[in-house]
N, CA, C and O atoms as a Tinker XYZ file with bonds, in Angstrom:
   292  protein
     1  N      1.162000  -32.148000   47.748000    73     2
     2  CA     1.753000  -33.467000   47.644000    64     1     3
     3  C      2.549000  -33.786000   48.899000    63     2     4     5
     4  O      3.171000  -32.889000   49.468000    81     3
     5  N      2.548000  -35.410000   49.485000    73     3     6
     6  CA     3.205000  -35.479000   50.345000    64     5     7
     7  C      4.581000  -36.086000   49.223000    63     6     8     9
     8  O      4.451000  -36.508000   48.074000    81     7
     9  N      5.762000  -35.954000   49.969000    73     7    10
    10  CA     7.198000  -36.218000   49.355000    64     9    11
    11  C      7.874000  -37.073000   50.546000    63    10    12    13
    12  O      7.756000  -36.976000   51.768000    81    11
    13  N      8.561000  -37.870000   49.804000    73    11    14
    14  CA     9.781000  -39.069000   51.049000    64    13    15
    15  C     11.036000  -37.353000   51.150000    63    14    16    17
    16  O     11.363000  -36.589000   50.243000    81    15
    17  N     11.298000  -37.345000   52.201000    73    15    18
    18  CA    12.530000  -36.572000   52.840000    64    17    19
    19  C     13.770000  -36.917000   52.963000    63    18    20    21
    20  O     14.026000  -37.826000   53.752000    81    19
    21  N     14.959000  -36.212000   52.137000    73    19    22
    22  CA    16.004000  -37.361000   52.354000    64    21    23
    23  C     16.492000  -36.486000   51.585000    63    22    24    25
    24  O     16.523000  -36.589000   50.359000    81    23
    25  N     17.164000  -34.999000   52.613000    73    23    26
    26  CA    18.023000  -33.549000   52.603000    64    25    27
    27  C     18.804000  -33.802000   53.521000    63    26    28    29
    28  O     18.450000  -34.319000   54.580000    81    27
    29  N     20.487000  -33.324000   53.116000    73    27    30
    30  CA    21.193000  -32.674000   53.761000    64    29    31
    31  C     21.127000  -31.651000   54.453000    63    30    32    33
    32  O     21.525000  -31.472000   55.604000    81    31
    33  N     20.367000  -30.624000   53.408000    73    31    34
    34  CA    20.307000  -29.487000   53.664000    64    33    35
    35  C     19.094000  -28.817000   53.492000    63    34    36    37
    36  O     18.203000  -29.523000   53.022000    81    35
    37  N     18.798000  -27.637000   53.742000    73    35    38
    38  CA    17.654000  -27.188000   54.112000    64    37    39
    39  C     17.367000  -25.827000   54.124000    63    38    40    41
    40  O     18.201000  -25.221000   54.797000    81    39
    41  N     16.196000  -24.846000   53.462000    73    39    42
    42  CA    16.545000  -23.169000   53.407000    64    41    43
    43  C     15.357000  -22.741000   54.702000    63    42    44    45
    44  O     14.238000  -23.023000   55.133000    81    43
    45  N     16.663000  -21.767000   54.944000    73    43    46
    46  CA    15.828000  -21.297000   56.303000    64    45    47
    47  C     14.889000  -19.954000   55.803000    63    46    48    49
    48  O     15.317000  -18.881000   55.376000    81    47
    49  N     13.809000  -20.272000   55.952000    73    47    50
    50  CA    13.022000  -19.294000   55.545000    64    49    51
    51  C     13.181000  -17.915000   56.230000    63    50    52    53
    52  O     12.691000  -16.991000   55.580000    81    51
    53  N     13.662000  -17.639000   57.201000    73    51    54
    54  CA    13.823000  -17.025000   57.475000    64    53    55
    55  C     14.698000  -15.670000   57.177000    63    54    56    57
    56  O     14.480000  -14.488000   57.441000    81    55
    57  N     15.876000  -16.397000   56.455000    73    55    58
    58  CA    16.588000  -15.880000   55.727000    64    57    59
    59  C     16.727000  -15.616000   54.352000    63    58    60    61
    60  O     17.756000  -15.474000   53.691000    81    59
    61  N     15.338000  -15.562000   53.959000    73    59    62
    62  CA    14.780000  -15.257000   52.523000    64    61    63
    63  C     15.077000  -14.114000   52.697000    63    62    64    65
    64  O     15.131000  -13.667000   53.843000    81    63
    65  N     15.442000  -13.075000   51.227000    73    63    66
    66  CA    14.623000  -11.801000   50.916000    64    65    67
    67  C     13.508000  -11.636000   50.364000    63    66    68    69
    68  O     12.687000  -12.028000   49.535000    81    67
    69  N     13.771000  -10.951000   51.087000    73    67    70
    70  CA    11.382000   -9.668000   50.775000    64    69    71
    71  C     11.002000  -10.159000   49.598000    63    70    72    73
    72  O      9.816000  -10.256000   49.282000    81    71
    73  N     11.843000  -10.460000   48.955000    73    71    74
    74  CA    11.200000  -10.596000   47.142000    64    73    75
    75  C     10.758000  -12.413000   46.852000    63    74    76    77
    76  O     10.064000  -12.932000   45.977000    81    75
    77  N     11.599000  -13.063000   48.139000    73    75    78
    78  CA    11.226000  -14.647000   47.817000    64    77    79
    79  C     10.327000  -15.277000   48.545000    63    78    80    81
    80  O     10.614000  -15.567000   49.706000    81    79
    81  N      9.501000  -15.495000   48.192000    73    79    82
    82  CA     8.165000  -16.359000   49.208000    64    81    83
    83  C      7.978000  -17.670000   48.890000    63    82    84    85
    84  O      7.937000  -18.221000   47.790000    81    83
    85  N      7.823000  -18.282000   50.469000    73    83    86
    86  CA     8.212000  -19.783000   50.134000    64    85    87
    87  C      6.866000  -20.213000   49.530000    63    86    88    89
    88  O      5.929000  -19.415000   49.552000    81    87
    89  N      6.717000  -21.502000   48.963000    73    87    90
    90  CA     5.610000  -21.945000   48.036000    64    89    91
    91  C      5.313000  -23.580000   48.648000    63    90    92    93
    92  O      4.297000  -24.274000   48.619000    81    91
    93  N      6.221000  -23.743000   49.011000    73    91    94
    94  CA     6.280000  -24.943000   49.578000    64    93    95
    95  C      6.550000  -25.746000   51.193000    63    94    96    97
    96  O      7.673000  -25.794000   51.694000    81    95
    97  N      5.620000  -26.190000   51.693000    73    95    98
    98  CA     6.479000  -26.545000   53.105000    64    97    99
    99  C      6.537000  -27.926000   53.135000    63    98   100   101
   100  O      5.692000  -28.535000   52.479000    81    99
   101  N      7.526000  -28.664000   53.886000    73    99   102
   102  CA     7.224000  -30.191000   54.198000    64   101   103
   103  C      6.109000  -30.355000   55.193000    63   102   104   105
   104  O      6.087000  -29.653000   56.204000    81   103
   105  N      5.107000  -31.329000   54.929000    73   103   106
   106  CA     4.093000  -31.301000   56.163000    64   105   107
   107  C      4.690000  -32.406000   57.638000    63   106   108   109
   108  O      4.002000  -32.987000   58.477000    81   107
   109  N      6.355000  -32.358000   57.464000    73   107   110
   110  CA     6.524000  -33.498000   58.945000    64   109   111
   111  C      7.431000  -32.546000   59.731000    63   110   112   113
   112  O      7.442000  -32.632000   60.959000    81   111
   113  N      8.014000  -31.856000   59.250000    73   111   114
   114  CA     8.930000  -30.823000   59.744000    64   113   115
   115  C      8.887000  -29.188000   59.777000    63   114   116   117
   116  O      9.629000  -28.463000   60.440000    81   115
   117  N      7.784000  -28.768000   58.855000    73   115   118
   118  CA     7.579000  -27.801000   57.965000    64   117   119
   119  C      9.213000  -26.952000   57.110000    63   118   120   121
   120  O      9.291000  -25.773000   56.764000    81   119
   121  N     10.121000  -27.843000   56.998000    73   119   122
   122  CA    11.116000  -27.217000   56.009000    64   121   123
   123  C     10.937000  -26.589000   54.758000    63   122   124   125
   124  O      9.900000  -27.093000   54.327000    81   123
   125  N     11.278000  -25.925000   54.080000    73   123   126
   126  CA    11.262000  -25.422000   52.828000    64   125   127
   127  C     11.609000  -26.001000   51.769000    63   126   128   129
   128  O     12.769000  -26.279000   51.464000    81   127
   129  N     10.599000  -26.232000   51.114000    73   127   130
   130  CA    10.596000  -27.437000   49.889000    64   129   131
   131  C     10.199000  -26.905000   48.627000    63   130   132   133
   132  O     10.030000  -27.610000   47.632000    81   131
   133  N     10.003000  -25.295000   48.668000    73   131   134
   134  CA     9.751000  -24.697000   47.025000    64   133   135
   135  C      9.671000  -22.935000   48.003000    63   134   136   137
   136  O      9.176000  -22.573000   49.071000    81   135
   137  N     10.524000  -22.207000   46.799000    73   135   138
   138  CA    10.238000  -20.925000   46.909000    64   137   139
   139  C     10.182000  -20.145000   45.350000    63   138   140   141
   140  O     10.354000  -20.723000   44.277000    81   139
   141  N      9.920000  -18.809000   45.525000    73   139   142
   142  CA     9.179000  -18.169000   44.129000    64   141   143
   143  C      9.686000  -16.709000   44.480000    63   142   144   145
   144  O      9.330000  -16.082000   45.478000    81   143
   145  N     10.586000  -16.254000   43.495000    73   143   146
   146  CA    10.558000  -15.180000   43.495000    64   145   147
   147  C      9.746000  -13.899000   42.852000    63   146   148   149
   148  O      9.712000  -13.855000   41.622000    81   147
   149  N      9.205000  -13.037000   43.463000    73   147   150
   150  CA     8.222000  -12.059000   43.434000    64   149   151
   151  C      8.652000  -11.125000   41.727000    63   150   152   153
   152  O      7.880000  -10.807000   40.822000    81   151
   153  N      9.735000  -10.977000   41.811000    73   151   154
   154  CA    10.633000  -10.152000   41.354000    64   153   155
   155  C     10.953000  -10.665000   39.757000    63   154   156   157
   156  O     10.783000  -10.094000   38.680000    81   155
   157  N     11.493000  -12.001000   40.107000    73   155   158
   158  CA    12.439000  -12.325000   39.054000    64   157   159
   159  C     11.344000  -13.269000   38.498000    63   158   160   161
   160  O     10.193000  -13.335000   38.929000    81   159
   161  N     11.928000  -14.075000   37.358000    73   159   162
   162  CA    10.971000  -15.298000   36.753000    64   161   163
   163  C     11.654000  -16.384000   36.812000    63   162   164   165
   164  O     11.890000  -17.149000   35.877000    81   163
   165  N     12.111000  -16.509000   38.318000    73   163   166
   166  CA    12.682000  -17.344000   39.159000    64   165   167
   167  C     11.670000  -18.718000   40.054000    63   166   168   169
   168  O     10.649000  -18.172000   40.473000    81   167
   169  N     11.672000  -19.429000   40.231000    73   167   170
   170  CA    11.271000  -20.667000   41.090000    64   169   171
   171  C     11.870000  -21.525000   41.263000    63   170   172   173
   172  O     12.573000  -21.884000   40.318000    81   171
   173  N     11.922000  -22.269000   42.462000    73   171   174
   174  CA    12.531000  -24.242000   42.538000    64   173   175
   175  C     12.206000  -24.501000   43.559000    63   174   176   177
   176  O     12.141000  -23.683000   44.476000    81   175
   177  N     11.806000  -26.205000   43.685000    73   175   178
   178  CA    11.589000  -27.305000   44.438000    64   177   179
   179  C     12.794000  -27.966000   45.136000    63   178   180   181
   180  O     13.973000  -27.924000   44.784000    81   179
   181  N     12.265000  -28.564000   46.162000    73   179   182
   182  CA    13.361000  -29.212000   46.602000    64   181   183
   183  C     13.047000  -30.972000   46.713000    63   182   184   185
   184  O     13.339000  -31.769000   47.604000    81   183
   185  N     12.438000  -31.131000   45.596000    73   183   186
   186  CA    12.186000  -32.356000   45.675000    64   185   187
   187  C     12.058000  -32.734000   43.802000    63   186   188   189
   188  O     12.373000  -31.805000   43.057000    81   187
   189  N     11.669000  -33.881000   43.244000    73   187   190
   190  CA    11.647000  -34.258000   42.381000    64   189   191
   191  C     10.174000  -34.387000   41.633000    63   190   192   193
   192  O      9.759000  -35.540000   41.512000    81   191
   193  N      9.264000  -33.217000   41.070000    73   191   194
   194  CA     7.991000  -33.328000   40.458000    64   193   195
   195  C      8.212000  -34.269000   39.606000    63   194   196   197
   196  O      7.096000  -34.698000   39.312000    81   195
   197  N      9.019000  -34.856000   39.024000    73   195   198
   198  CA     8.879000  -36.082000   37.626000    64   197   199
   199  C      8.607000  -37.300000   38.853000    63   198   200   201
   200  O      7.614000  -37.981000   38.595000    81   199
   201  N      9.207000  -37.619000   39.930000    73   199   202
   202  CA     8.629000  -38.946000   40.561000    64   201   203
   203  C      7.508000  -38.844000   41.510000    63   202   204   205
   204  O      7.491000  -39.554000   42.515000    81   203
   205  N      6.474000  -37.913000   41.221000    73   203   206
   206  CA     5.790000  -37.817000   41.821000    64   205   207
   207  C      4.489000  -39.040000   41.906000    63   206   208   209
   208  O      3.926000  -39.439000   40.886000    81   207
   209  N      4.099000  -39.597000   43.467000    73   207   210
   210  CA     3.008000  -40.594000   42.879000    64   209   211
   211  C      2.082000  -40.714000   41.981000    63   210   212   213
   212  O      1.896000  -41.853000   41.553000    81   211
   213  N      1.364000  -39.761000   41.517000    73   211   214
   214  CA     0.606000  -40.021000   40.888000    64   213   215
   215  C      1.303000  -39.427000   39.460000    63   214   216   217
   216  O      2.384000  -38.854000   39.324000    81   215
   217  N     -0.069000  -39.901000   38.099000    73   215   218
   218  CA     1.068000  -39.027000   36.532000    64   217   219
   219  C      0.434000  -37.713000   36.777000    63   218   220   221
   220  O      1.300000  -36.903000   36.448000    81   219
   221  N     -0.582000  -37.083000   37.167000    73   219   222
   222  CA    -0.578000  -35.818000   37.165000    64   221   223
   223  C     -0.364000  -34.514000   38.836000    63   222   224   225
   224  O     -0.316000  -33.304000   39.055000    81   223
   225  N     -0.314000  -35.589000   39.458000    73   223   226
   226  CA     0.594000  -34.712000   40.797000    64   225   227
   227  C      1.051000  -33.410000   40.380000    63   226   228   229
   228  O      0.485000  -32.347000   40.632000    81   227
   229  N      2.286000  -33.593000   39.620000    73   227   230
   230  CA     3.293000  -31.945000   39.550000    64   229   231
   231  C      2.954000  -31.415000   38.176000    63   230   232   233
   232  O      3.500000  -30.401000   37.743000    81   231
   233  N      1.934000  -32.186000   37.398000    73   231   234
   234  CA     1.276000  -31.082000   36.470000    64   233   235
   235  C      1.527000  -30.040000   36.247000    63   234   236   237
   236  O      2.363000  -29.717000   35.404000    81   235
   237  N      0.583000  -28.903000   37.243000    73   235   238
   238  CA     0.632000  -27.815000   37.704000    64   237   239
   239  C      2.557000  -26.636000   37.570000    63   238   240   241
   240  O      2.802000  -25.463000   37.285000    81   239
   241  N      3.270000  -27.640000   37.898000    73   239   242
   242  CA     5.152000  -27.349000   38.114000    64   241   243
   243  C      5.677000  -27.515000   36.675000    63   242   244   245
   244  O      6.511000  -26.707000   36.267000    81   243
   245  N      5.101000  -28.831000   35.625000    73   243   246
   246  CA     5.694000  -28.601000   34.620000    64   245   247
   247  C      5.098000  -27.285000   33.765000    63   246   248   249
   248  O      5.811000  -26.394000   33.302000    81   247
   249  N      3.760000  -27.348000   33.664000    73   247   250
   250  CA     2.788000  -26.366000   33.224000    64   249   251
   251  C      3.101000  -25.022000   33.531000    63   250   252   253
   252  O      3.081000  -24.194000   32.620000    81   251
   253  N      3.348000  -24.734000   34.529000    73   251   254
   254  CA     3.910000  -23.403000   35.093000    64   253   255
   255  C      5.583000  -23.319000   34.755000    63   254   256   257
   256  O      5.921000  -22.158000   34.527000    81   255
   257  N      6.575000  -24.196000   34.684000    73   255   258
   258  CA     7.654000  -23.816000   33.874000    64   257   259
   259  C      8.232000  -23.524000   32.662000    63   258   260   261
   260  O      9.270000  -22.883000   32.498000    81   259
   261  N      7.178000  -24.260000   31.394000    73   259   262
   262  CA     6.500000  -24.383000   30.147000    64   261   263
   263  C      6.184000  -22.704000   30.285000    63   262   264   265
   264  O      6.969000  -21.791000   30.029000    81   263
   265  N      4.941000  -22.614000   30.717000    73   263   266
   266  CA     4.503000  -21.047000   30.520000    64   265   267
   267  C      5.340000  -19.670000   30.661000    63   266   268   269
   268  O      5.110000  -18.571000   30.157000    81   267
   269  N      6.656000  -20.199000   31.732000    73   267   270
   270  CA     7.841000  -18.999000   32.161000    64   269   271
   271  C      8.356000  -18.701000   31.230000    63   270   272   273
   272  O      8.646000  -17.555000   30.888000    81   271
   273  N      8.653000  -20.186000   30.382000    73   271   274
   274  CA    10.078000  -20.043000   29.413000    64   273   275
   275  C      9.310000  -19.257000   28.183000    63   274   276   277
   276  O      9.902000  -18.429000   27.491000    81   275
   277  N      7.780000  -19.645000   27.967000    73   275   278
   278  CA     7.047000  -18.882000   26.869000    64   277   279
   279  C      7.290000  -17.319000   26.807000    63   278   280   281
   280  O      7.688000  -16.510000   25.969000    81   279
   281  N      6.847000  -17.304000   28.123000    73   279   282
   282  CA     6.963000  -15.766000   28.176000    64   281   283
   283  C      8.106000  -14.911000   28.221000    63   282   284   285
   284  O      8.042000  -13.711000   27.955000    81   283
   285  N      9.319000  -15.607000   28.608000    73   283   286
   286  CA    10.607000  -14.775000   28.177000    64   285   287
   287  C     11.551000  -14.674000   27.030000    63   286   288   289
   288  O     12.675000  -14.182000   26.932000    81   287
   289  N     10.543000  -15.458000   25.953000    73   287   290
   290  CA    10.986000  -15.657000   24.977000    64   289   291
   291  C     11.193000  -13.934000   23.743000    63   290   292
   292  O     11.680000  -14.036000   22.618000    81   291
């Protein structure tokens, strides 16, 4: 998905640990716009999947957070 940009702030990938891999890049800057931890049953965006253009765009983000919470139940 492309996303409107409009951060203060910003994660430097660089300064991830080993266990977090980014998932997401911006395609105008390449900033970090989603990471996933390896480890934990951890994830987040840095943008808003509910206003996404189209209705099934972030599908995939609700579907996959739905399935986390299943499984740590």
């Amino acid at each position: 998905s492309i996303t409107s940009q409009n951060h203060g702030f910003a994660t430097d990938a660089e300064a991830l640990p080993s266990h977090v891999e980014v998932t997401h890049l911006n395609l105008n800057d390449d900033t970090v716009e989603g990471i996933r931890s390896t480890q934990d049953p951890v994830f987040s965006v840095q943008y808003h999947p509910e206003a996404a253009p189209g209705p099934h765009d972030a599908s995939y983000f609700f579907k996959e957070f739905a399935d986390l919470i299943a499984s740590t139940k």
